[in-house]
Backbone of each chain as ProteinMPNN parsed JSONL, in Angstrom:
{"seq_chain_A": "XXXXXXXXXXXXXXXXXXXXXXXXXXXXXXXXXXXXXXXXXXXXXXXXXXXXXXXXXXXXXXXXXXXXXXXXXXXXXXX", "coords_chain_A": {"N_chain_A": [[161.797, 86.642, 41.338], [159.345, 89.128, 41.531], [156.421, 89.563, 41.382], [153.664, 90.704, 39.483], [150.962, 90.553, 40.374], [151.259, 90.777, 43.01], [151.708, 93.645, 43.89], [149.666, 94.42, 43.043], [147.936, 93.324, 44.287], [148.533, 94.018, 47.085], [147.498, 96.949, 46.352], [144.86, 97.063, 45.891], [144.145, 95.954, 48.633], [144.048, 98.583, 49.663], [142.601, 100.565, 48.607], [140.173, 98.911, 49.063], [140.266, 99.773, 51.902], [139.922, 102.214, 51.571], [137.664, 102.355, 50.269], [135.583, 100.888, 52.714], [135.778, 102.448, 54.699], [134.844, 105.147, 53.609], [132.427, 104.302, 52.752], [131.223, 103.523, 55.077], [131.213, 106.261, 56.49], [128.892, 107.301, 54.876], [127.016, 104.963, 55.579], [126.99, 106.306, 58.617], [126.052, 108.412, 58.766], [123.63, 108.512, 57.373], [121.48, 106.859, 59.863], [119.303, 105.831, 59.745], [118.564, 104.306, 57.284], [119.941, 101.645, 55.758], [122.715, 100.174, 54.555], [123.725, 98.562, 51.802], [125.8, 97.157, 49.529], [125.699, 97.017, 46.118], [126.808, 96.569, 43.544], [130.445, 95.458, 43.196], [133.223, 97.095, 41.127], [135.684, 96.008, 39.249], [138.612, 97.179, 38.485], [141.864, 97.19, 37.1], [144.585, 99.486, 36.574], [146.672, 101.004, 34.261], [150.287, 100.142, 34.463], [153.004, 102.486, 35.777], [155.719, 103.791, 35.173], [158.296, 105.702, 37.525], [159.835, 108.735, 37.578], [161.969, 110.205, 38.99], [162.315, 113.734, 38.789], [164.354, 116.762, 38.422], [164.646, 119.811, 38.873], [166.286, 122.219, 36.517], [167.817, 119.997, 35.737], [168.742, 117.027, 33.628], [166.004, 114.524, 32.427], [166.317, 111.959, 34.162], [167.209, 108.642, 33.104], [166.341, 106.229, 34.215], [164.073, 104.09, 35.386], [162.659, 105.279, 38.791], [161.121, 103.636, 40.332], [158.121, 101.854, 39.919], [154.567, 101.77, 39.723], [151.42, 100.612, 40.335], [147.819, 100.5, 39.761], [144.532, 100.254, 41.219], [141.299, 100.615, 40.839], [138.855, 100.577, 42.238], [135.163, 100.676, 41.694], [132.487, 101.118, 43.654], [128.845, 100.051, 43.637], [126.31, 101.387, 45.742], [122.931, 101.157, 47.721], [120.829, 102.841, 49.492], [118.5, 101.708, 51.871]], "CA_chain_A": [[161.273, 87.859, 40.734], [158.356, 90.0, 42.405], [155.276, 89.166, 40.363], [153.174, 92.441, 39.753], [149.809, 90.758, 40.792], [151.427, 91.369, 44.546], [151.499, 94.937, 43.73], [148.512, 94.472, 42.711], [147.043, 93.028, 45.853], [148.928, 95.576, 48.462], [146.654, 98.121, 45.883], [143.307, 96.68, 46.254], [143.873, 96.02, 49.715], [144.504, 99.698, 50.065], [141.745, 100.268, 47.967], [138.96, 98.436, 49.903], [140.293, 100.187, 53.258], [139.574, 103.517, 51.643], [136.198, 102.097, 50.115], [135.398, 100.895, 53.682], [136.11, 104.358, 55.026], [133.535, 106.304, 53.086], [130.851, 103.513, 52.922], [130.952, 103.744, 56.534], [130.543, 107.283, 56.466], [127.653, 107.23, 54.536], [126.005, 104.624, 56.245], [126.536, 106.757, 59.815], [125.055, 109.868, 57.752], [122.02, 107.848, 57.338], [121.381, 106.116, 60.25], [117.837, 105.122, 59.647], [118.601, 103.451, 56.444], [120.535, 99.753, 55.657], [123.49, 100.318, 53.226], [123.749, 97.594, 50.635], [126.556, 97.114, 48.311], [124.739, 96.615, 44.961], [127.745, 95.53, 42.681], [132.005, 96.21, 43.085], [133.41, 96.68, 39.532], [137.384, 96.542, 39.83], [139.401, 97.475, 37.218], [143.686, 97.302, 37.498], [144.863, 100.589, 35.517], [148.102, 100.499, 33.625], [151.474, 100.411, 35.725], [153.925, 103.746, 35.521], [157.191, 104.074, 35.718], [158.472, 106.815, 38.081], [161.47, 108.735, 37.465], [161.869, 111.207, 39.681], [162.615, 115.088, 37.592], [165.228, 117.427, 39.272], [164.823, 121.103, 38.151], [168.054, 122.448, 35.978], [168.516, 118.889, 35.491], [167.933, 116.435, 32.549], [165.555, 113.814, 33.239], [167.037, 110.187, 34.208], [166.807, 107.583, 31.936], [166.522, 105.043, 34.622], [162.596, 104.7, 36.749], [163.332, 104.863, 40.339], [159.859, 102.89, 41.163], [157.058, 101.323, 39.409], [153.455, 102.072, 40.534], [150.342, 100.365, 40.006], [146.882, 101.531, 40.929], [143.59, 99.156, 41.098], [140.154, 101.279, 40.817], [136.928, 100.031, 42.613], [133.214, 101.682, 41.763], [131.144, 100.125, 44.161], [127.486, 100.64, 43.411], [125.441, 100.791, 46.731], [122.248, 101.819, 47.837], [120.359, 103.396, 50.894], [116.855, 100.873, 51.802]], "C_chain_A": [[159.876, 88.152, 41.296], [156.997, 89.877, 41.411], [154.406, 90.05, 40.481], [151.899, 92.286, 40.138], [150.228, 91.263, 42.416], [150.992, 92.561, 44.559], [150.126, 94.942, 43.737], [147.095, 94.02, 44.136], [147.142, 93.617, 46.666], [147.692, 96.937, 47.461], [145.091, 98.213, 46.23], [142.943, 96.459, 47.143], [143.66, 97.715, 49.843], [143.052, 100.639, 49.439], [139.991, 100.618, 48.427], [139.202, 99.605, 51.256], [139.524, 101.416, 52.814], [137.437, 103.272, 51.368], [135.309, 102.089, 51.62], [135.11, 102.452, 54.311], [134.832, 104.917, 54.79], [132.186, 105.401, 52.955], [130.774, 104.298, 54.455], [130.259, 105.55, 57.135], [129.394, 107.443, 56.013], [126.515, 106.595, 55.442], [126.036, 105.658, 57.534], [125.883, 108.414, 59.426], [123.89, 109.696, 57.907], [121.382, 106.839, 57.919], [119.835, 105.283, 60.543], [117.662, 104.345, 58.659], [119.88, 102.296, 56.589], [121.231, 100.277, 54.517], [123.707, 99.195, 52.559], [124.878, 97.762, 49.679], [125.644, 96.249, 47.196], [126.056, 95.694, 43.915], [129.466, 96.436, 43.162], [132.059, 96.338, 41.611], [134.704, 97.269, 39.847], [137.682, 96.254, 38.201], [140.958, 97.698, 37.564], [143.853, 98.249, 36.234], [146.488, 100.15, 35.221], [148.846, 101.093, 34.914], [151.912, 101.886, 35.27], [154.727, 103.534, 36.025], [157.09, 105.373, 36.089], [159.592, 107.182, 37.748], [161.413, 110.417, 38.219], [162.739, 112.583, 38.754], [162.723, 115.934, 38.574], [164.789, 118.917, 38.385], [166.333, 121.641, 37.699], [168.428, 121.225, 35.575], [168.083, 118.076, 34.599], [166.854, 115.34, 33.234], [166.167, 112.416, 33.093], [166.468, 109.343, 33.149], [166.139, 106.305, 32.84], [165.495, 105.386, 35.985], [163.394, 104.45, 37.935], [162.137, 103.666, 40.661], [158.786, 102.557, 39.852], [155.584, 101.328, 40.388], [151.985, 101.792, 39.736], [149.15, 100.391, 40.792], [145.561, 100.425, 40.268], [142.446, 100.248, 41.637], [138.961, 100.509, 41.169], [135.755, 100.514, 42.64], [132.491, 100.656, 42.204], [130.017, 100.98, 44.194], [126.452, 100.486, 44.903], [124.393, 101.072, 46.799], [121.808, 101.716, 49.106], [118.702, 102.742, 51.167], [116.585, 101.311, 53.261]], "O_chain_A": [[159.236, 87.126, 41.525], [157.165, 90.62, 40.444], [154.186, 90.38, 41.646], [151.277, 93.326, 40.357], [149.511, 92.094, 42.973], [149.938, 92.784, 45.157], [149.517, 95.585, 44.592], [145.983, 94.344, 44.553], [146.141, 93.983, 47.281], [147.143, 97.784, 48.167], [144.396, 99.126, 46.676], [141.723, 96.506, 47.303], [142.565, 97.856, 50.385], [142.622, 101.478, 50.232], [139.161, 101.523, 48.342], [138.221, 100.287, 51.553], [138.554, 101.761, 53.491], [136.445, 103.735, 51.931], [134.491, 102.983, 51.837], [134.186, 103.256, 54.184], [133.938, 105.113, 55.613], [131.053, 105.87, 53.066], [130.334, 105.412, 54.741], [129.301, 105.867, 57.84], [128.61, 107.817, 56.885], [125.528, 107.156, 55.917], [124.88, 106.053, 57.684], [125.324, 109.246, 60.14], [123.106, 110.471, 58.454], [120.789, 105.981, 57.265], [119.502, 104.414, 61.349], [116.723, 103.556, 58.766], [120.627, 102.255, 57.567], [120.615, 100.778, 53.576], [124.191, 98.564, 53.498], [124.744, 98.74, 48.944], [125.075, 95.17, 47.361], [126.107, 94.486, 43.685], [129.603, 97.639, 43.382], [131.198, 95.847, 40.88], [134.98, 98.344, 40.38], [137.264, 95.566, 37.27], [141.167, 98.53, 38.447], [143.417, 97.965, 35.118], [147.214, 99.308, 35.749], [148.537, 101.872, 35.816], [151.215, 102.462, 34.435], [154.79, 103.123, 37.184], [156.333, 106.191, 35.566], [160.481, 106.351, 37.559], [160.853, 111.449, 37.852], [163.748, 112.303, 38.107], [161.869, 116.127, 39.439], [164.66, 118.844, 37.163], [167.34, 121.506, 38.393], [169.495, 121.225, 34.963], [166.859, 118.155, 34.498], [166.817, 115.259, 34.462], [166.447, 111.883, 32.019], [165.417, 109.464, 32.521], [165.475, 105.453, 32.249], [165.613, 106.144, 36.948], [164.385, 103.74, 38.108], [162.529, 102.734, 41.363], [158.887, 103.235, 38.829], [155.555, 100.95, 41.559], [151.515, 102.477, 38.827], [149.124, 100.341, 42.021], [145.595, 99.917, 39.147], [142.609, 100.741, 42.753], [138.235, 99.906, 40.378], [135.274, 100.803, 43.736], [132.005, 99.685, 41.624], [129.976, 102.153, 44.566], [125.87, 99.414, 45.063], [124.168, 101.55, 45.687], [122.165, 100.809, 49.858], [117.758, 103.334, 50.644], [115.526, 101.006, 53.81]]}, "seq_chain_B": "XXXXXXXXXXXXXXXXXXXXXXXXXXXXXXXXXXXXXXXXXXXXXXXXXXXXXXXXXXXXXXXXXXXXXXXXXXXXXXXXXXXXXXXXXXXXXXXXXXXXXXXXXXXXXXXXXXXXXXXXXXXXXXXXXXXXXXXXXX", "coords_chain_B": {"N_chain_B": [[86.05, 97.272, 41.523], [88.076, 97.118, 39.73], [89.591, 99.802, 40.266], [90.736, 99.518, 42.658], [92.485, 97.404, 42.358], [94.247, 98.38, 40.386], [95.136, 100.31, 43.009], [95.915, 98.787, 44.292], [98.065, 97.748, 43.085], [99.693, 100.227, 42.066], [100.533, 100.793, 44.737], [101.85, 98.356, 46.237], [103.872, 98.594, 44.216], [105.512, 101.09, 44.688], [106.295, 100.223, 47.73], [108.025, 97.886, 46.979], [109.701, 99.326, 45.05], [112.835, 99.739, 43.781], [115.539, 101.034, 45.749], [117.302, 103.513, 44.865], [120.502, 103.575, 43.263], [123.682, 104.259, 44.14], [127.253, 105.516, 43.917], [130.475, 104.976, 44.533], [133.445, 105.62, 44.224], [136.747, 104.317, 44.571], [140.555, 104.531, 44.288], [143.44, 102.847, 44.785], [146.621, 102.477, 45.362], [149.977, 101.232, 44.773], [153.702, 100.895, 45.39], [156.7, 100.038, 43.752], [160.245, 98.586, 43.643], [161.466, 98.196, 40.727], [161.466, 95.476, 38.264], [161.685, 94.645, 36.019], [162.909, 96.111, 33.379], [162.353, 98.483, 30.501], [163.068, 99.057, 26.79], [162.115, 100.897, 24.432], [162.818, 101.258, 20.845], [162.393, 102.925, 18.1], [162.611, 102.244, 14.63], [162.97, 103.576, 11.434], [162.778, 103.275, 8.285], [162.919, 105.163, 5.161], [162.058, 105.608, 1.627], [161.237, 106.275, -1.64], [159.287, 105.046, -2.814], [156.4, 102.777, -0.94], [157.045, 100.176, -1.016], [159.38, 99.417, -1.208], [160.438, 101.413, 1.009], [159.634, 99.32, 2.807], [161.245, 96.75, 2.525], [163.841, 97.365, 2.523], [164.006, 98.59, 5.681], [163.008, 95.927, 6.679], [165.496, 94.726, 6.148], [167.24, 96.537, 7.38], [166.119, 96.044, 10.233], [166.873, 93.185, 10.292], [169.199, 93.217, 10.357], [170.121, 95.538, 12.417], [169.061, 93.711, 14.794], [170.698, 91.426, 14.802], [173.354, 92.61, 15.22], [172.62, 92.952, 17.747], [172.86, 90.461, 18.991], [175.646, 89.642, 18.575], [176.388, 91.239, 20.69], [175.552, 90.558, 23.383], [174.568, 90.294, 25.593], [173.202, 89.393, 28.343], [170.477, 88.35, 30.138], [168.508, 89.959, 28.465], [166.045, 90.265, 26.596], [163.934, 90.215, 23.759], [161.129, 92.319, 21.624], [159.277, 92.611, 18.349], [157.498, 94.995, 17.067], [154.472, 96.835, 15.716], [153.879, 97.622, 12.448], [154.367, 100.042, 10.702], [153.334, 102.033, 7.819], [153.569, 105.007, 6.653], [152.975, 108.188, 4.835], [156.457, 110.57, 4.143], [157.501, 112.835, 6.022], [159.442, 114.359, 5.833], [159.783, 115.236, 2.927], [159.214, 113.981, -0.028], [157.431, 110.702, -0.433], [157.745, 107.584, 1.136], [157.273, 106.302, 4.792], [158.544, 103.844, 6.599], [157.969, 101.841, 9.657], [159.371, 100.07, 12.33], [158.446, 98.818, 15.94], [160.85, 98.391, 18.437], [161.045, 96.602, 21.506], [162.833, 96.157, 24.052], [163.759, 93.982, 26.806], [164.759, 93.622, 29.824], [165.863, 92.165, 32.897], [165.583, 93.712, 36.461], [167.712, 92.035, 37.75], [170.739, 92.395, 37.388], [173.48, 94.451, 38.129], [172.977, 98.12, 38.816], [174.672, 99.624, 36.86], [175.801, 97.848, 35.406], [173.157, 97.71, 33.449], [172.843, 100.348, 32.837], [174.709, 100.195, 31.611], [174.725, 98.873, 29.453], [171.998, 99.035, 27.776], [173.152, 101.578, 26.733], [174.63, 100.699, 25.253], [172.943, 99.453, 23.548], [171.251, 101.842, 22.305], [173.598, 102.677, 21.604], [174.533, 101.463, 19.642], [172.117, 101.287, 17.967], [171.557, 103.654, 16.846], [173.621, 103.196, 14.662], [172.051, 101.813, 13.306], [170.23, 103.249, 12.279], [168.283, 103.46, 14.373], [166.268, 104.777, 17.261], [165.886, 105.655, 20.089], [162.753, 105.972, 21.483], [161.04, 105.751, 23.826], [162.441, 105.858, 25.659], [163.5, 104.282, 28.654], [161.212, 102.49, 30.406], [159.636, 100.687, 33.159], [158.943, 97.508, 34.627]], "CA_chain_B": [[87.27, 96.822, 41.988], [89.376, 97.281, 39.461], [90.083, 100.756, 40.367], [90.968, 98.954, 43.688], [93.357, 96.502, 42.226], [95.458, 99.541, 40.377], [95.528, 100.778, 43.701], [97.102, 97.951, 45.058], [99.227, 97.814, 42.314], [100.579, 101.398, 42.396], [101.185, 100.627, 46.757], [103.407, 97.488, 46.056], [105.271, 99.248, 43.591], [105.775, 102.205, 45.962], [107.017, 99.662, 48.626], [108.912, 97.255, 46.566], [110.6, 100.279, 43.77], [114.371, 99.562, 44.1], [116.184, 102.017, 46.025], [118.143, 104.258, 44.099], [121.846, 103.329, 43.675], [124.743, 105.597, 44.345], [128.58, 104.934, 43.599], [131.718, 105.429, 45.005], [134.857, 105.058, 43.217], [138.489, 104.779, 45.028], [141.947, 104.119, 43.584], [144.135, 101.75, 45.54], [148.309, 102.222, 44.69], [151.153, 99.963, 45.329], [154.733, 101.318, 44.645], [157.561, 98.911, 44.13], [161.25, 98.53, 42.739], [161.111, 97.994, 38.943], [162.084, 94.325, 38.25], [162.033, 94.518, 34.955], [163.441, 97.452, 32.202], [161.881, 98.383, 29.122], [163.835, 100.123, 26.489], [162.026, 100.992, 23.216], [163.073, 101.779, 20.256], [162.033, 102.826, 16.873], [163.788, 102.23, 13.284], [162.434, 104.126, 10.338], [163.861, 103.599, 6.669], [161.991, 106.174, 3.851], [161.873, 105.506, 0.131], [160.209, 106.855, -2.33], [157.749, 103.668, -2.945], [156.588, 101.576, -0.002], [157.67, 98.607, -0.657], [161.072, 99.743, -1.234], [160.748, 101.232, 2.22], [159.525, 98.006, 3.71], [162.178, 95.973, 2.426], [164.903, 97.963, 3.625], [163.623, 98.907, 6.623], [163.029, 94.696, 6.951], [166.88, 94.014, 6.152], [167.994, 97.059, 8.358], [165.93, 95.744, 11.158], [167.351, 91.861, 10.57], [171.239, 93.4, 10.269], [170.472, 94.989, 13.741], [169.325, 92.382, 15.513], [172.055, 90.4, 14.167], [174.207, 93.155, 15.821], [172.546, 93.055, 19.213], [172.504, 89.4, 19.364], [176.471, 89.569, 19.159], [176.434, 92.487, 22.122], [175.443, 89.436, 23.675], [173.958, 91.06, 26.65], [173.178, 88.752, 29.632], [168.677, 88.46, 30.293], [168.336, 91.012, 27.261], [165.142, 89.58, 25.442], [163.197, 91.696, 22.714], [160.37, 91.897, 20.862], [159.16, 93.58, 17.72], [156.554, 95.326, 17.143], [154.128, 97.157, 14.475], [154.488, 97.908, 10.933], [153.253, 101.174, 9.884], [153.656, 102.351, 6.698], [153.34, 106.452, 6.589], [153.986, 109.495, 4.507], [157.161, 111.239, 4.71], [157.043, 114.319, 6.85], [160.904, 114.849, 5.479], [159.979, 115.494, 1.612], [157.947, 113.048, -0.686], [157.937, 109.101, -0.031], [157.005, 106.708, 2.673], [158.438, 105.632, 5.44], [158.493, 102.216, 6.83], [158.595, 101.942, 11.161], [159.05, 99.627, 13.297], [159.199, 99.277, 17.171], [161.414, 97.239, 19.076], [160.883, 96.173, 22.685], [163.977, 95.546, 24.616], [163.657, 93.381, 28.045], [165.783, 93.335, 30.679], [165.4, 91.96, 33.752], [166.313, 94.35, 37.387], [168.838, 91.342, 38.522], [172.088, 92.848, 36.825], [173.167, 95.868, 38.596], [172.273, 99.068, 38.157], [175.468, 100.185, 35.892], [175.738, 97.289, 33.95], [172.191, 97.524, 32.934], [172.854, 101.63, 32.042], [175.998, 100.233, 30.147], [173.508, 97.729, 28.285], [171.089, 100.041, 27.22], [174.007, 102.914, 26.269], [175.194, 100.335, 24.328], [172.034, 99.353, 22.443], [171.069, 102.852, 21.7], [174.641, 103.39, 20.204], [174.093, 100.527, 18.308], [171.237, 101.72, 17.252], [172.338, 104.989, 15.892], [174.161, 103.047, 13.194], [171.41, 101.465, 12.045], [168.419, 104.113, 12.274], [167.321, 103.11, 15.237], [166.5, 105.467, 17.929], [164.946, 105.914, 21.792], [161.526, 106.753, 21.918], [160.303, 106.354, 25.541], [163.671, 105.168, 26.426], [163.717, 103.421, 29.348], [160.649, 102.297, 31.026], [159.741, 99.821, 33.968], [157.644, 97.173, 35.283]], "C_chain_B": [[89.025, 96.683, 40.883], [90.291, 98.685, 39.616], [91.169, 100.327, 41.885], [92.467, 98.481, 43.666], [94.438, 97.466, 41.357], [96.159, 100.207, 41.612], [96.69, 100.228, 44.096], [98.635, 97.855, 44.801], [100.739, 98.524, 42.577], [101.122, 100.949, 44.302], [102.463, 99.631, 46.659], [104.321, 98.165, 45.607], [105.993, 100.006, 44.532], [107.254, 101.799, 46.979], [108.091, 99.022, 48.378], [109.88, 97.877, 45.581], [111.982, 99.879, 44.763], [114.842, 100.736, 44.462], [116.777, 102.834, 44.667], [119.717, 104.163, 44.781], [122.653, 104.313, 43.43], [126.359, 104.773, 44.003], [129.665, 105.827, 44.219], [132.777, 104.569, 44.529], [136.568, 105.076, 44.122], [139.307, 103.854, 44.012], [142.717, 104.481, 44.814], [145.746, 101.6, 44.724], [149.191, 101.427, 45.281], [152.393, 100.731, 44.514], [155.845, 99.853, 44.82], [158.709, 99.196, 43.181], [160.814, 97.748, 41.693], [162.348, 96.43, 39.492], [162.274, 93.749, 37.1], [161.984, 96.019, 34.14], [163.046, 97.179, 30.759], [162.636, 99.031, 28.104], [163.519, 100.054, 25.071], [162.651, 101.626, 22.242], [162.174, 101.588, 18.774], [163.3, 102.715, 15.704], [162.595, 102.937, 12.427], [163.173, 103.77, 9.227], [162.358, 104.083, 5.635], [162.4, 105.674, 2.382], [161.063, 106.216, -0.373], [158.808, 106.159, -2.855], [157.658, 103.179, -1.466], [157.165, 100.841, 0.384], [158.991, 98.578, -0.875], [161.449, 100.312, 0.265], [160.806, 100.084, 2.837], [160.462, 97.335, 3.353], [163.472, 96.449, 3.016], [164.93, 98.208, 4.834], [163.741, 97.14, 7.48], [164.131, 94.267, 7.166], [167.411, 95.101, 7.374], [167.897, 96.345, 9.662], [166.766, 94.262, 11.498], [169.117, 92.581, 10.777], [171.427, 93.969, 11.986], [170.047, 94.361, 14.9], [170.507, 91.797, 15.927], [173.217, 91.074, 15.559], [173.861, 92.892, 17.312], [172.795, 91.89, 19.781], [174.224, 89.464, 19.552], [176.827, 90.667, 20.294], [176.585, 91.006, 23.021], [175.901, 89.791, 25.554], [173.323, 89.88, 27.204], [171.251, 89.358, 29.873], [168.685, 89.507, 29.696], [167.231, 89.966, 26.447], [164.136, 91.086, 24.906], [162.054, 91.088, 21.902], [159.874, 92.802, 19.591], [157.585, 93.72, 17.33], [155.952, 96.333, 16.556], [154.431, 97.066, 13.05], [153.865, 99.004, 10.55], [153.93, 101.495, 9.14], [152.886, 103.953, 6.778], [154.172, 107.427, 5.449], [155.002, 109.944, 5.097], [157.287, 112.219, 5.335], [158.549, 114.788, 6.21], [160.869, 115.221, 4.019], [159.109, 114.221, 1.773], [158.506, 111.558, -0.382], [157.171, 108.585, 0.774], [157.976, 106.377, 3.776], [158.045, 104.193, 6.102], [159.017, 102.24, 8.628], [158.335, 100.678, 11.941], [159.462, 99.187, 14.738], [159.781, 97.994, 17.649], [161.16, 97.089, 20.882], [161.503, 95.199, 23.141], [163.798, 95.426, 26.105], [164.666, 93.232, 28.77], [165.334, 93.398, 32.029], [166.299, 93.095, 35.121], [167.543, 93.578, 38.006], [169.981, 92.068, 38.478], [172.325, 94.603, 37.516], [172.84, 97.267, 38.0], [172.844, 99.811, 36.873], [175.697, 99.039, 35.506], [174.27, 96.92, 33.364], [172.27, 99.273, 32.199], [173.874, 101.239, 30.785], [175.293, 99.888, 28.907], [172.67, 98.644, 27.63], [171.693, 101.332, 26.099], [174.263, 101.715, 24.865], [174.299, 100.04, 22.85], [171.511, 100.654, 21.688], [172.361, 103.146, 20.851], [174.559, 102.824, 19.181], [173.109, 100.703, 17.348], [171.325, 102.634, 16.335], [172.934, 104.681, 14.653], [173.111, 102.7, 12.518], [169.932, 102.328, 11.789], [168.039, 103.728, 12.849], [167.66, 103.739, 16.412], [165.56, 105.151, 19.661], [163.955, 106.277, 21.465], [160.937, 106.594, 23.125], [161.135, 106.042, 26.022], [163.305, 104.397, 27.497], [162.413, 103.702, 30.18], [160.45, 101.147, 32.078], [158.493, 99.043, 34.407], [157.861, 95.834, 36.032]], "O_chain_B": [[90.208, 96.398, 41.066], [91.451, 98.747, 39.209], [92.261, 100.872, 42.039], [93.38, 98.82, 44.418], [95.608, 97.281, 41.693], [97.321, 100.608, 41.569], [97.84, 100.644, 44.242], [99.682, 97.854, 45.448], [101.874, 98.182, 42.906], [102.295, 100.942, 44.675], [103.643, 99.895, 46.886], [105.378, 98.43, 46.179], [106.994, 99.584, 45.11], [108.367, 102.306, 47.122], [109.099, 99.187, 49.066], [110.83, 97.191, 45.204], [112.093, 99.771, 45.984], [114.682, 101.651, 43.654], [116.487, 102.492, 43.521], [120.139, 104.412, 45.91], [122.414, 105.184, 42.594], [126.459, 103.552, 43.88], [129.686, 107.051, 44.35], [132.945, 103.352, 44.457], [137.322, 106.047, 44.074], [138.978, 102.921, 43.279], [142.801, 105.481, 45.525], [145.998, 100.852, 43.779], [148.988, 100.983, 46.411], [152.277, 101.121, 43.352], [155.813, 98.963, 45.67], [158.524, 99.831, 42.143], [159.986, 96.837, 41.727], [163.264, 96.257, 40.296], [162.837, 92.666, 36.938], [161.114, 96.87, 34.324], [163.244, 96.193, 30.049], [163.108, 100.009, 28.685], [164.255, 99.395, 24.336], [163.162, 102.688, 22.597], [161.534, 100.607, 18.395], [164.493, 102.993, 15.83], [161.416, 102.829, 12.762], [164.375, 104.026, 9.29], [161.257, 103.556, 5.478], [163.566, 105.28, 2.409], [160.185, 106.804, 0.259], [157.708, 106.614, -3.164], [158.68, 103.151, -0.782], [157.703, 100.602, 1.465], [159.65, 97.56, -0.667], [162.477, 99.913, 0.813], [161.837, 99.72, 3.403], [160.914, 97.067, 4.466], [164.037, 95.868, 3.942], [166.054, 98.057, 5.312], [164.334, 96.988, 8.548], [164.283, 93.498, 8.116], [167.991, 94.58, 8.327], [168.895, 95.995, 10.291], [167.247, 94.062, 12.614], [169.981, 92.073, 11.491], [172.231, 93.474, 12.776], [170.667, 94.485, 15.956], [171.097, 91.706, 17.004], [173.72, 90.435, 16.483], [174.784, 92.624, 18.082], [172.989, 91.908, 20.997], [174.49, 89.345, 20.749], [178.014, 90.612, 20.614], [177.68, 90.49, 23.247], [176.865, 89.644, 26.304], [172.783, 89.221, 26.316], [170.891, 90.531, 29.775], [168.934, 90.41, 30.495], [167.62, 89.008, 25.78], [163.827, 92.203, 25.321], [161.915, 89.913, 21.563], [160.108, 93.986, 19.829], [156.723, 92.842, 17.299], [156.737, 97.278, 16.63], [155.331, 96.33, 12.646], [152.752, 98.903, 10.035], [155.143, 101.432, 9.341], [151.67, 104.007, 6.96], [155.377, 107.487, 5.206], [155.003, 109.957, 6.328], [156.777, 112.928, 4.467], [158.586, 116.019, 6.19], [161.977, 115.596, 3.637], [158.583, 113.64, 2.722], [159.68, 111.27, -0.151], [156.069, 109.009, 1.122], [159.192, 106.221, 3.668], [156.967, 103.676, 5.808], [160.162, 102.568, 8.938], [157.189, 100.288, 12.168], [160.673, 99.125, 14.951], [159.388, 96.856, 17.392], [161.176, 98.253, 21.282], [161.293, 93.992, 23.02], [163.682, 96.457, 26.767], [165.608, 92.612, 28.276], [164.621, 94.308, 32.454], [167.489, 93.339, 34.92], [168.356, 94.205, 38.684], [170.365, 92.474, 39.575], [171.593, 95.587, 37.409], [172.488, 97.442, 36.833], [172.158, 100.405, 36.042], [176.155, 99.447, 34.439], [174.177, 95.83, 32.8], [171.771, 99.427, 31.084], [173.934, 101.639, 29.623], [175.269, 100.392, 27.784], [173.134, 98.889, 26.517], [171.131, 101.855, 25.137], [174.058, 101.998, 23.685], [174.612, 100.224, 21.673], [171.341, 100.555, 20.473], [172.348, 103.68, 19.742], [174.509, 103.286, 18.041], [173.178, 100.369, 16.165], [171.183, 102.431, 15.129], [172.926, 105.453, 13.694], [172.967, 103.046, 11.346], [168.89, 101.987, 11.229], [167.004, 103.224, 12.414], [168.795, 103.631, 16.877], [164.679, 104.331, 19.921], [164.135, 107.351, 20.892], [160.199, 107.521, 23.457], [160.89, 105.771, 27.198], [162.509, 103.552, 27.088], [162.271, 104.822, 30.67], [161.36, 100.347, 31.866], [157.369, 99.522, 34.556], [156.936, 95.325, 36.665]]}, "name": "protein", "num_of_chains": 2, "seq": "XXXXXXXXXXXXXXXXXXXXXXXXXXXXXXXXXXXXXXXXXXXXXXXXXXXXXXXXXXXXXXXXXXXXXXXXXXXXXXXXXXXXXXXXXXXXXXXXXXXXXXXXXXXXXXXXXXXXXXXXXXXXXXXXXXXXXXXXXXXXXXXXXXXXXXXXXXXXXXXXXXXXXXXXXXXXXXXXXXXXXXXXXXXXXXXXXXXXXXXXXXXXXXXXXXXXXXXXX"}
């Protein structure tokens, strides 16, 4: 059986990449200052079931997918 | 010199004041086949006293159990859950609710896990006990 911290790790990887991403932007925004991560603060939000909803049609009883989502506010600053 | 030594003061500060911090927030998803099925239900029984609900409501809930346990449904585990005691919204009284939380694991295919479920909701129906988020996953 598939243990939902996995999920949970493919999320936070996915996550960080985007974090990465826009730090990076920032720092090349401001290339006279030193970017600093000050603190992460991760939080795992509740799972959801998906069930995909047909128009004209009732909705399924039965999720197609499960989807869990992992939130990171990293605090940085510009020295 | 002590006008001196404020100076100094105020300059360190100046140099050493902590940046000012900024934040950036992302959300990070993961999709995946459901590996386990949720399938709540509620029971209600009303009276006109409380505790005349709660007791009935107590034996309905033990009678279906009883019933689901002979269904005798294959990785089917349950759990129960609240007790609220509320006014009637149907005329005067109380009513007496509580939820059930039915487990089932994704192993069993996909139609004998709809059968399973059809079956517990019919079951349910006899005894006042209905779907409320029907079938969820995780």
């Amino acid at each position: 059986m598939r243990e939902a911290s996995e999920l949970y790790e493919v999320a936070t990887a996915k996550a960080w990449i985007d974090a990465e991403m826009r730090l990076s932007e920032i720092a090349a925004a401001a290339p006279d200052k030193k970017l600093e991560i000050v603190s992460v603060h991760y939080d795992r939000l509740p799972g959801e079931s998906l069930i995909e909803e047909l128009p004209d049609e009732p909705k399924s009883s039965r999720p197609d997918a499960v989807e869990v989502a992992v939130r990171l506010r990293i605090r940085y600053a510009l020295r | 010199m002590k006008v001196l030594r404020i100076l100094a003061f105020v300059a360190a500060g100046a140099v050493c004041a902590p940046a000012e911090d900024w934040v950036v927030d992302v959300t990070g998803k993961a999709r995946g086949a459901p590996d386990v099925y949720y399938l709540l239900m509620k029971m209600e029984q009303q009276s006109a006293r409380a505790s005349d609900a709660a007791l009935s409501g107590e034996k309905a809930l033990m009678e279906f159990l009883a019933a689901v346990e002979r269904l005798k449904v294959p990785g089917l585990t349950w759990r129960i859950a609240n007790n609220i005691v509320s006014p009637g919204d149907r005329g005067p009284g109380m009513v007496y609710s509580r939820n059930i939380v039915f487990t089932m694991l994704a192993e069993p295919s996909a139609a004998d896990r709809d059968r399973a479920f059809a079956r517990l909701q019919d079951l349910g129906a006899k005894y006042n006990s209905h779907c409320v988020t029907c079938i969820g996953s995780g």
